[in-house]
C-alpha positions as CSV (number, residue, x, y, z in Angstrom):
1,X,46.3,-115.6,48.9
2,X,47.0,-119.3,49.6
3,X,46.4,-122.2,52.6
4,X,48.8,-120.1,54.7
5,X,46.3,-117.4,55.1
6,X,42.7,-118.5,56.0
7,X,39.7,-116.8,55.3
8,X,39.0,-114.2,57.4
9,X,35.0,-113.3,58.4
10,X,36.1,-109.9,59.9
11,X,38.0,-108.3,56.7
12,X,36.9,-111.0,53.9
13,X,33.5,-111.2,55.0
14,X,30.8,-108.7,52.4
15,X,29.8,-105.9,54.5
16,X,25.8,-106.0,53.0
17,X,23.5,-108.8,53.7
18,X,22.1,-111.4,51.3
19,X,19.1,-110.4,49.5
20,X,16.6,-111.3,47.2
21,X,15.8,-110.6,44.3
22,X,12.5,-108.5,43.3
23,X,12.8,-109.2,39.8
24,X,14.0,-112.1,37.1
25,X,17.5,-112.6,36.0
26,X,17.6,-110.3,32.6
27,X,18.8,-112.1,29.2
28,X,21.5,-110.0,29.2
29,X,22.3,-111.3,32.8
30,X,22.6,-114.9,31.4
31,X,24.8,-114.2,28.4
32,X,27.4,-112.6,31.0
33,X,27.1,-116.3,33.2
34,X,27.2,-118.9,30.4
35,X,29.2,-118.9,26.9
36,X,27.4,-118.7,23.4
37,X,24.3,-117.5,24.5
38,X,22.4,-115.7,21.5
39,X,22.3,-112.1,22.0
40,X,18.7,-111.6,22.3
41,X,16.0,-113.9,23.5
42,X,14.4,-114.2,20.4
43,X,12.7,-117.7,20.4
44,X,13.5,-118.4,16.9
45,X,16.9,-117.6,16.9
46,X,17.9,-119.5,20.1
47,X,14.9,-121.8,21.4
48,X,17.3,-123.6,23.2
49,X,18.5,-121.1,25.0
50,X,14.8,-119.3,25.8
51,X,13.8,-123.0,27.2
52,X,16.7,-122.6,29.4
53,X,16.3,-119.1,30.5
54,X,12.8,-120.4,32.3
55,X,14.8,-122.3,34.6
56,X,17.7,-119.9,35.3
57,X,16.0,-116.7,35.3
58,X,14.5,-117.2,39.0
59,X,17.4,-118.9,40.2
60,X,17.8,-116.0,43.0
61,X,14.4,-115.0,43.5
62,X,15.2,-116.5,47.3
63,X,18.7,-115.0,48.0
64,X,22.2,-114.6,46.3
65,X,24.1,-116.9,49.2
66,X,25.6,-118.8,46.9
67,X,26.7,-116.0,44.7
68,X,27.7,-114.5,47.9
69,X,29.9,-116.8,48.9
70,X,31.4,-118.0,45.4
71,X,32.7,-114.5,44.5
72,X,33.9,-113.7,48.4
73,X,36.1,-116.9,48.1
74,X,37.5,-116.0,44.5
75,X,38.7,-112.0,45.9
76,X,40.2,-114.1,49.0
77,X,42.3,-116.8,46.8
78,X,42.9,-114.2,43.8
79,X,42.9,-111.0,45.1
80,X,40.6,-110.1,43.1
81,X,38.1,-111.3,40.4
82,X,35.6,-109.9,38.2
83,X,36.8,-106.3,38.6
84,X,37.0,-106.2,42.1
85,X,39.6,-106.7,44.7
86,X,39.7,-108.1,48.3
87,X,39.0,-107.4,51.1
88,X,35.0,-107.8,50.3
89,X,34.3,-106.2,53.3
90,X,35.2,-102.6,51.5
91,X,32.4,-102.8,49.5
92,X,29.0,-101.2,51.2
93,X,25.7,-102.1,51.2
94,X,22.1,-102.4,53.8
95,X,22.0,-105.4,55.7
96,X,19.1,-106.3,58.0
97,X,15.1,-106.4,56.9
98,X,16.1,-103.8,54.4
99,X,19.3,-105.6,53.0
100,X,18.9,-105.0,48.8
101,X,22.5,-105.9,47.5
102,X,25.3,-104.4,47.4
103,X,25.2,-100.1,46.4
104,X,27.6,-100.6,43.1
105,X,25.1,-102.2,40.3
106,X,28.1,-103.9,38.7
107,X,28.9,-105.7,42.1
108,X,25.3,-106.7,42.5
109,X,25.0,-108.1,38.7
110,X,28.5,-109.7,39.3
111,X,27.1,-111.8,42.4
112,X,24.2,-112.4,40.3
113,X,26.2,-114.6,37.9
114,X,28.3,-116.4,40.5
115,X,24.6,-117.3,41.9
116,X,23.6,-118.6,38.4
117,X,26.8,-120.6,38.0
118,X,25.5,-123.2,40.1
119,X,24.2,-125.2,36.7
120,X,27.9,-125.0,35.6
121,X,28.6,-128.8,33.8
122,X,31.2,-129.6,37.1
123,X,28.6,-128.2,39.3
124,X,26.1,-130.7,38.2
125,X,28.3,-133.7,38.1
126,X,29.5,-132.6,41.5
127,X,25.8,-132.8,42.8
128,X,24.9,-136.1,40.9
129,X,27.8,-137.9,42.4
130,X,27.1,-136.6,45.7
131,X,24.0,-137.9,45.5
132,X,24.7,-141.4,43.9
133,X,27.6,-142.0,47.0
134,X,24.6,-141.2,49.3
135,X,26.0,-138.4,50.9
136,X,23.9,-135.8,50.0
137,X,23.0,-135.5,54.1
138,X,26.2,-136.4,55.7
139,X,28.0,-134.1,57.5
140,X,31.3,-135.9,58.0
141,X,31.4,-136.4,54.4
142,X,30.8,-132.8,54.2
143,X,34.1,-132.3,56.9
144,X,36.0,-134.3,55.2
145,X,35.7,-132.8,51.9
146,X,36.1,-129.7,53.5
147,X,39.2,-130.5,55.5
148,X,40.9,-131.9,52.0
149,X,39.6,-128.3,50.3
150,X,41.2,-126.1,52.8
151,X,44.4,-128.0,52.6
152,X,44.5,-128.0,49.2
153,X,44.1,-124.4,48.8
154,X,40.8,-125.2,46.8
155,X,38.2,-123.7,49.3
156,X,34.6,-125.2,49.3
157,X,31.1,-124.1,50.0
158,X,28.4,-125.7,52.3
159,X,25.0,-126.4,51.2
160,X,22.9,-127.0,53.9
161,X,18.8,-127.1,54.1
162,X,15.7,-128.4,56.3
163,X,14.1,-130.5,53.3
164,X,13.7,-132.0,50.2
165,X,12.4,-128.9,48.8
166,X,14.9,-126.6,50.0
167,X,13.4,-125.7,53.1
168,X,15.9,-122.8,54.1
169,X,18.0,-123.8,52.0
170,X,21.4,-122.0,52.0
171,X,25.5,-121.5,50.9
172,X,27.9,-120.9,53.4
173,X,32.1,-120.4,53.2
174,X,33.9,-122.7,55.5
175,X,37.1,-121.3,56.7
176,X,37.8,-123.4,59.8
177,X,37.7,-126.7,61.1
178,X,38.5,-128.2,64.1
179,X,37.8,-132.1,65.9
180,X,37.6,-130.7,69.6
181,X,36.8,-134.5,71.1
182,X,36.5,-137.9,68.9
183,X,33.6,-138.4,66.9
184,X,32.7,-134.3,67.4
185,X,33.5,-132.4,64.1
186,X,33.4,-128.6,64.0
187,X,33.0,-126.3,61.0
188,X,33.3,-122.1,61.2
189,X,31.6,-120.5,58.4
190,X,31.0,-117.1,57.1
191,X,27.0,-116.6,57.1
192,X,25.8,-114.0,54.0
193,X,23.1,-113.7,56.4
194,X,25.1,-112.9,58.9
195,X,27.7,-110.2,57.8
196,X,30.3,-109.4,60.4
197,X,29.5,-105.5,60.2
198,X,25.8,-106.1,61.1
199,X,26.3,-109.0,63.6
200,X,29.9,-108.9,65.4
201,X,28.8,-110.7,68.3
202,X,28.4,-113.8,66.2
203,X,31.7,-114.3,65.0
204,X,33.2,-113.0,67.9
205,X,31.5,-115.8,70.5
206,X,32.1,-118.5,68.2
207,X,28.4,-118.9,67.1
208,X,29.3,-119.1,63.3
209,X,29.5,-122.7,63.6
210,X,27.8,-126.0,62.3
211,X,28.6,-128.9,64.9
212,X,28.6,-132.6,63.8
213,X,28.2,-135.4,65.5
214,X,26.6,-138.2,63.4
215,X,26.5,-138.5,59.2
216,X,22.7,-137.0,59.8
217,X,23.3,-135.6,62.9
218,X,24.4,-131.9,62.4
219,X,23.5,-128.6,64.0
220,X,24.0,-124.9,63.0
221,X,21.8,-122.3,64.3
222,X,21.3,-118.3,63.5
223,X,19.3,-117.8,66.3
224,X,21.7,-116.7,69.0
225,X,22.2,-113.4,70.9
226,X,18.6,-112.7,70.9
227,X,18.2,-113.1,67.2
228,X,14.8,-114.4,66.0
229,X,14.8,-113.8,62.2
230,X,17.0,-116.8,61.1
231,X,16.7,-120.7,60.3
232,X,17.9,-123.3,62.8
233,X,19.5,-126.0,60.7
234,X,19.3,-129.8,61.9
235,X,20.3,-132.8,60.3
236,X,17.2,-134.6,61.5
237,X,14.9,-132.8,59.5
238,X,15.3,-134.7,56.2
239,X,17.5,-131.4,54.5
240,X,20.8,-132.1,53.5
241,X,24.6,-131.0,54.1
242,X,27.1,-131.5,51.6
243,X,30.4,-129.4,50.0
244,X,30.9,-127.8,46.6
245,X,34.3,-127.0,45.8
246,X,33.9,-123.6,44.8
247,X,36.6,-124.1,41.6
248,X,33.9,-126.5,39.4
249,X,31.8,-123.6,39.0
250,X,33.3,-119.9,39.1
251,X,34.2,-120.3,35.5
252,X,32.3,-119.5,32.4
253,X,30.5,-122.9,30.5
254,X,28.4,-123.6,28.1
255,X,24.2,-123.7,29.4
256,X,23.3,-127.1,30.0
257,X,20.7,-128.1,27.3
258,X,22.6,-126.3,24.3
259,X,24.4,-128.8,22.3
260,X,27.7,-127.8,23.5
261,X,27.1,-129.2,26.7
262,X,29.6,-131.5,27.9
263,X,27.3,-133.9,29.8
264,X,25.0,-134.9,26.6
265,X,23.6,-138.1,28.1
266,X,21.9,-135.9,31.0
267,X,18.2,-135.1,30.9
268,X,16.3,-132.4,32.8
269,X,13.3,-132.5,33.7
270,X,11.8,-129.3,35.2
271,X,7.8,-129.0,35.8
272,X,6.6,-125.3,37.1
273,X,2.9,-123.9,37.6
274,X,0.5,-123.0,40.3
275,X,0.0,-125.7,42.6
276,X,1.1,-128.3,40.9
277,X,4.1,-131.0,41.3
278,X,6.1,-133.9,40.3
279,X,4.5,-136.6,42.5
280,X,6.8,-139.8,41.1
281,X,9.1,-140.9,38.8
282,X,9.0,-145.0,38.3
283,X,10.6,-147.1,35.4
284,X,8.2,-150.1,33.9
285,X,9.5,-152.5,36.7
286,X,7.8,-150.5,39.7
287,X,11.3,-148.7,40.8
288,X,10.3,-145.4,42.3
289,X,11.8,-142.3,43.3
290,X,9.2,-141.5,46.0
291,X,7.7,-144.0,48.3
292,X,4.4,-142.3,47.7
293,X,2.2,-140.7,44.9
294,X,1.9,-137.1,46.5
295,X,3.3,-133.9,47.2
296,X,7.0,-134.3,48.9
297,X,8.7,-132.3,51.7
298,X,11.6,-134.1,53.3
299,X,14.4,-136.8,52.3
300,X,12.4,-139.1,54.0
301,X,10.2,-140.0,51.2
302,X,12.1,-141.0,48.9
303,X,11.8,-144.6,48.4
304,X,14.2,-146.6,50.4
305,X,13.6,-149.8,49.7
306,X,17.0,-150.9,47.5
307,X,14.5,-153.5,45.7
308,X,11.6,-150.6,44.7
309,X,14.2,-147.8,44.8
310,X,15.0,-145.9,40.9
311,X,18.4,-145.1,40.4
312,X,19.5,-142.4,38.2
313,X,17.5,-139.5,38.7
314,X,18.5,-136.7,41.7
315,X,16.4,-133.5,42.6
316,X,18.0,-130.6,42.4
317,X,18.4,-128.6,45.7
318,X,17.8,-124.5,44.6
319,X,20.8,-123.0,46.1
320,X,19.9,-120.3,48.3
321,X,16.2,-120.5,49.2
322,X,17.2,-119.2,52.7
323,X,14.5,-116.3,51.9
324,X,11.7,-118.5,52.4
325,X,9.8,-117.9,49.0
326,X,8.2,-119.7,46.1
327,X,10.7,-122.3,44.1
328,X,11.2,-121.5,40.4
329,X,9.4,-125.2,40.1
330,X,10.8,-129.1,40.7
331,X,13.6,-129.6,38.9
332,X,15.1,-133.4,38.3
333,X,18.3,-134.4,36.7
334,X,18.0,-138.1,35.0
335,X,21.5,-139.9,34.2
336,X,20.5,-143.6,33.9
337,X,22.6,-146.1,31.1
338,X,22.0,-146.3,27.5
339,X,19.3,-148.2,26.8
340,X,17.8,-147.8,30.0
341,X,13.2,-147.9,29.4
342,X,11.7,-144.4,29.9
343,X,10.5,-143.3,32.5
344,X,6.7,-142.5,34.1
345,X,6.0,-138.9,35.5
346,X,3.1,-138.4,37.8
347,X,2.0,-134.7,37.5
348,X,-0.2,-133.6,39.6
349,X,-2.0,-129.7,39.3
350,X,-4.6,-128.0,37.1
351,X,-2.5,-126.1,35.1
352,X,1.6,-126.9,34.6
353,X,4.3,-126.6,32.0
354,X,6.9,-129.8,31.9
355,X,10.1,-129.4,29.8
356,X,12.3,-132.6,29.1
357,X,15.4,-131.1,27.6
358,X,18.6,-132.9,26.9
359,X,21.3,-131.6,24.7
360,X,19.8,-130.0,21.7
361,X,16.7,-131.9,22.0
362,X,13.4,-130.2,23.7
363,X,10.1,-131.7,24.8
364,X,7.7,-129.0,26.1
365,X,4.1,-129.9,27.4
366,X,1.5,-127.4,28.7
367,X,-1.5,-128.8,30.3
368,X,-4.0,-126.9,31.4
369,X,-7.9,-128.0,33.5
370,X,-10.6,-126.0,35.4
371,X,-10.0,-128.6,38.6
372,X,-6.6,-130.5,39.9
373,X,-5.9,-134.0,38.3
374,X,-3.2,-136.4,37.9
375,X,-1.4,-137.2,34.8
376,X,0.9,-139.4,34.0
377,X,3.4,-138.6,31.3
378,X,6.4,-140.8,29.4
379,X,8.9,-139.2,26.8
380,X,10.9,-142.5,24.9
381,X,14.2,-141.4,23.0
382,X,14.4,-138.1,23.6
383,X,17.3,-137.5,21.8
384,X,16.7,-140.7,19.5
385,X,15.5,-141.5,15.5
386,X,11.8,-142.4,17.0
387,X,10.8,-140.1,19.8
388,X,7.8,-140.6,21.7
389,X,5.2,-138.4,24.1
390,X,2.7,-139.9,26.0
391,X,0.1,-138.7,28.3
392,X,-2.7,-139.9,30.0
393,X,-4.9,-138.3,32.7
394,X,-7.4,-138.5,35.0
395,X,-9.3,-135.4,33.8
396,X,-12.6,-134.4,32.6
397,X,-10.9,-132.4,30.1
398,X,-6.8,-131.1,29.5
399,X,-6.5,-128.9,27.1
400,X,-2.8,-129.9,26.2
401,X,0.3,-128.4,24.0
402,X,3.1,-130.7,23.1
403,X,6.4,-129.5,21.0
404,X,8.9,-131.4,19.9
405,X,11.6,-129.7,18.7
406,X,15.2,-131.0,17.9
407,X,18.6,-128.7,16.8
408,X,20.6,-129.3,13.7
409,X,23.9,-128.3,12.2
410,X,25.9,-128.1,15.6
411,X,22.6,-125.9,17.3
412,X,22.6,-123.2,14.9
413,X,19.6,-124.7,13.0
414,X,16.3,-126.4,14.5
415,X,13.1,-128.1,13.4
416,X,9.8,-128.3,15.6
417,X,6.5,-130.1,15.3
418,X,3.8,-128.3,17.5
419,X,0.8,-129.9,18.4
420,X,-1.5,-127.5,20.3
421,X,-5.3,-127.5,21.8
422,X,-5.8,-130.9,22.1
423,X,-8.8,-131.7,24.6
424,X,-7.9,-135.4,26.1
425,X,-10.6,-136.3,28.7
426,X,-9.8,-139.2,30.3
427,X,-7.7,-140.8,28.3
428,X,-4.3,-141.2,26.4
429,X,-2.9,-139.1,24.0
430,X,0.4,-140.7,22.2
431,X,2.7,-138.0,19.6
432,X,5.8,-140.3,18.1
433,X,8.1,-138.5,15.7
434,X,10.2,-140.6,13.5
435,X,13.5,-140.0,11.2
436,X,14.6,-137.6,13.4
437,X,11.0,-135.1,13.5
438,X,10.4,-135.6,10.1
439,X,7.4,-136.8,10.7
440,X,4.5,-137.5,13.4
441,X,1.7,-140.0,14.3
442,X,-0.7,-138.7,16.9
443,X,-3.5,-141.7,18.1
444,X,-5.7,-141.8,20.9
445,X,-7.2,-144.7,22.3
446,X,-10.2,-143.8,23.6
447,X,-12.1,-141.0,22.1
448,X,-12.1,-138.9,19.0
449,X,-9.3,-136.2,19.3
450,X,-9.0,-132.4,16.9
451,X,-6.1,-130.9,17.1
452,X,-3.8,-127.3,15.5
453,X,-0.6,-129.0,13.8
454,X,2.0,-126.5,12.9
455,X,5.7,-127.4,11.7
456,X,8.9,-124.7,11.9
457,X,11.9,-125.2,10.4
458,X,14.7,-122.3,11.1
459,X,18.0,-123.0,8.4
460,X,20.6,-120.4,8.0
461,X,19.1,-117.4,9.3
462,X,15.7,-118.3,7.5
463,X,12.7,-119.0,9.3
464,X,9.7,-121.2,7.6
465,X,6.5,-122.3,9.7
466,X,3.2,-123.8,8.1
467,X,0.3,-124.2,9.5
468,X,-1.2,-127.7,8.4
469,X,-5.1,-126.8,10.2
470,X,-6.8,-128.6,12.4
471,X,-6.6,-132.8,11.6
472,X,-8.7,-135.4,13.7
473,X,-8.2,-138.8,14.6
474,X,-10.6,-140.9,15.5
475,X,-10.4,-143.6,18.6
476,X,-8.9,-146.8,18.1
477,X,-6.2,-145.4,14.9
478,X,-3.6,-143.4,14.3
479,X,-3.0,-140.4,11.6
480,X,0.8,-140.1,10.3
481,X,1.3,-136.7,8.4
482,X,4.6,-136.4,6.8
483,X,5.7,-133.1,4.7
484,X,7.8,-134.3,1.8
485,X,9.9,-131.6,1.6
486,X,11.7,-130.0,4.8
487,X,13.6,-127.8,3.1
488,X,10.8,-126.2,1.5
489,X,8.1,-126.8,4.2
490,X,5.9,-123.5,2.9
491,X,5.1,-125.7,-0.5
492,X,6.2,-129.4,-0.2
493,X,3.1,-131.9,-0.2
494,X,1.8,-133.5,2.8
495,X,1.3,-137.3,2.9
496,X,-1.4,-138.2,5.7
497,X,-1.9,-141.9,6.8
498,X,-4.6,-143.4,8.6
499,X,-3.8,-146.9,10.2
500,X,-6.1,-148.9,13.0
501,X,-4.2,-149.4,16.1
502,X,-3.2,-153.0,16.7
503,X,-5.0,-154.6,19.9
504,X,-3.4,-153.7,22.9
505,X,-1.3,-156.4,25.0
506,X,-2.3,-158.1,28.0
507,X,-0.1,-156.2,30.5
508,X,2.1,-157.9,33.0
509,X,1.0,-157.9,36.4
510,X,3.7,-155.7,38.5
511,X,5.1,-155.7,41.9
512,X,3.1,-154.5,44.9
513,X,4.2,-150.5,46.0
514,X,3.1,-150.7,49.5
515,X,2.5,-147.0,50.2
516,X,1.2,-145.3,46.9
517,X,-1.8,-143.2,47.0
């Protein structure tokens, strides 16, 4: 069980082929992956949690590989983990077009978590510091960490892909690697979709292998021997190739916008819906993520000009897409210094749902249009005393939903302010919360703007929520409302302010972005 006996693809290798998964991760599912998750996904109990869930419940709905591969290296270096013992190949299962999972239900959920564990706190900070050393497609940065893995006795994975977006995206165990002429680099790999009991010919001809040759200039191919129904990998095609050392995430951790989360400066971002996208990130100086304002497919287009380029955000690359189907949405981790200015999201779609969540702090906004438009959305101090949602769109008419909503008392106690069926056409909407949500100014510039207000406040097992109707506020001013009382929100008065906005500032002219739409 150590360095001194390497992985072996024949006997170590699962017998069943990767599959995908039909239906969503269960709650259940996620309180066996992550520690101090509520026991039911009831939204008031554990709203941080249900946010959560919406990104981690699809997280295999394109193939277990990574699961696959996690839970084969822990039998080979322990002998056994979860309840079951080495060699993986003992355990039966389908492989080929009608490959389901494994035939035990306990083995199947228990690959199920190791695939979830990819939003493990080391698994992130692994991915964001492979991504700010640049090396998120370099495949001798890959062999390298590798090489120092298997010689440590610490065995890695491989994520490789064919584009931004995960084209094909998939988890492999290295087990080999060999430098068979200088500046050629060699890595053997166990394929989950290539199980040794369904494809002997693979492993036995040496095809199970990625070559390198450049940083960016990698090849592995699962198209050999006649085979038609697998992914040719390549470097070239804007994906990337890096290692995850498979000991930062086979253990247990907290989920990563509770409060216990270790990395509490991190923000994620995650937009899903029909047809629509995260087009750009940019910062008030014109830095960018992408080097355009529309839809994204490869590495290629994210800005690369070191003066226009944004540093501190990273898009997270869904582990095991190898399936081919629909991503759970766009995902984007921001890490950028304290007292770094917010940052500008262009989404584009008729109907989305973006969440900015950091540590106990959640921003959710729903937006919703008969036709496609653009809108561009900014969230200041998301986990500050002020906090601030703006949005402004190109529309005839959003129908928009914003909630705020910030935990107390170590999590176990929250506060929200819900501002719902607002119709914004073509124009700004601004919601700024101060003293920590106790209370809210909404103000649009433009046009005259009704909306539904409600506040929640969940304390010690006790739930309040009040309805405060339907205010206005009229264009060019700003309405405060303030309950007195948040301890006693069903009774307390309400203080409501109206104030003119001041004159808007001439805005500084910005730097020319050659290349936005």
């Amino acid at each position: 069980m150590s360095v001194l006996t390497p992985f072996d693809p024949v006997a170590e290798g699962w017998s069943f082929e990767n599959w995908r998964e039909a239906n969503p991760f269960s709650w259940d599912l996620m309180r066996r992956t992550y520690l101090a998750i509520n026991p039911t996904d009831d939204i008031i109990e554990a709203p941080l949690d249900c946010a959560f869930y919406e990104i981690f419940k699809s997280c295999a709905s394109n193939g277990n590989c990574g699961g696959l591969s996690m839970l084969g290296i822990a039998l080979h270096k322990f002998g056994g983990f979860m309840g079951f013992c080495s060699p993986a190949s003992f355990y039966t299962g389908p492989w080929g077009s009608g490959a389901t999972g494994p035939d035990r239900m306990d083995l199947h959920e228990a690959i199920n978590i190791m695939q979830a564990r990819q939003f493990s706190a080391p698994g992130i900070r692994n991915f964001l510091d492979v991504v700010k050393a640049g090396q998120l497609n370099d495949g001798y940065a890959a062999f390298a960490r590798i090489s120092s893995g298997l010689a440590s006795d610490d065995y890695p994975m491989l994520s490789i892909s064919n584009g931004l977006f995960g084209d094909a995206a998939h988890t492999l165990i290295p087990y080999r690697v060999e430098e068979p002429s200088p500046g050629t680099k060699e890595i053997y790999l166990w394929d989950s979709d290539r199980p040794y009991s369904g494809y002997p010919g693979y492993y036995t001809g040496g095809f199970n292998r990625i070559v390198i040759t450049g940083p960016t200039s990698w090849h592995y191919d699962q198209n050999v021997l006649g085979l038609t129904d697998g992914t040719t990998y390549d470097g070239f095609n804007n994906g990337w190739c890096f290692a995850i050392p498979t000991s930062l995430e086979l253990h247990k951790g907290r989920q990563p916008i509770s409060v216990g989360f270790a990395l509490t400066g991190l923000t994620f971002l995650f937009a899903s819906g029909i047809g629509a996208a995260v087009t750009q990130i940019e910062d008030d100086d014109g830095r960018r993520l992408y080097a355009t304002d529309r839809a994204h497919r490869t590495l290629g287009e994210f800005e690369s000009d070191p003066s226009l380029a944004l540093d501190g955000v990273a898009r997270w690359p869904w582990y095991g897409a190898s399936r081919g189907g629909p991503l759970p949405g766009d995902l984007y981790l921001i890490e950028r210094p304290a007292g770094s200015p917010p940052l500008n999201v262009t989404v584009r779609g008729s109907q989305y749902k973006l969440m900015h969540a950091q540590a106990g702090n959640l921003v959710e906004i729903q937006a919703a249009a008969t036709r496609p438009a653009r809108d561009w959305i900014r969230v200041a101090d998301l986990a500050g005393a002020n906090q601030a949602v703006e949005l402004r769109t190109d529309s005839e008419r959003r129908t928009v939903h914003v909630r705020q909503l910030r935990a107390e008392n170590g999590g176990r106690d929250w506060r929200s302010i819900d501002i719902r069926n607002t119709h914004v056409s073509k124009g700004h909407l601004r919601i700024e919360t101060s003293g920590g949500l106790n209370g809210v100014q909404v103000s649009g510039a433009r046009t005259r703007m009704a909306f539904d207000l409600e506040i929640q406040r969940y304390r010690g097992d006790r739930h309040e929520r009040r309805s405060l109707g339907r205010p206005t506020v009229n264009a060019g001013e700003s309405l405060t409302i303030r309950p007195r009382d948040w301890d006693a929100i069903a009774d307390t008065k309400v203080d409501r302010q109206r104030r003119p906005l001041p004159r808007p500032k001439r805005a500084a002219s910005r730097p020319s972005r050659p290349g936005s739409a």
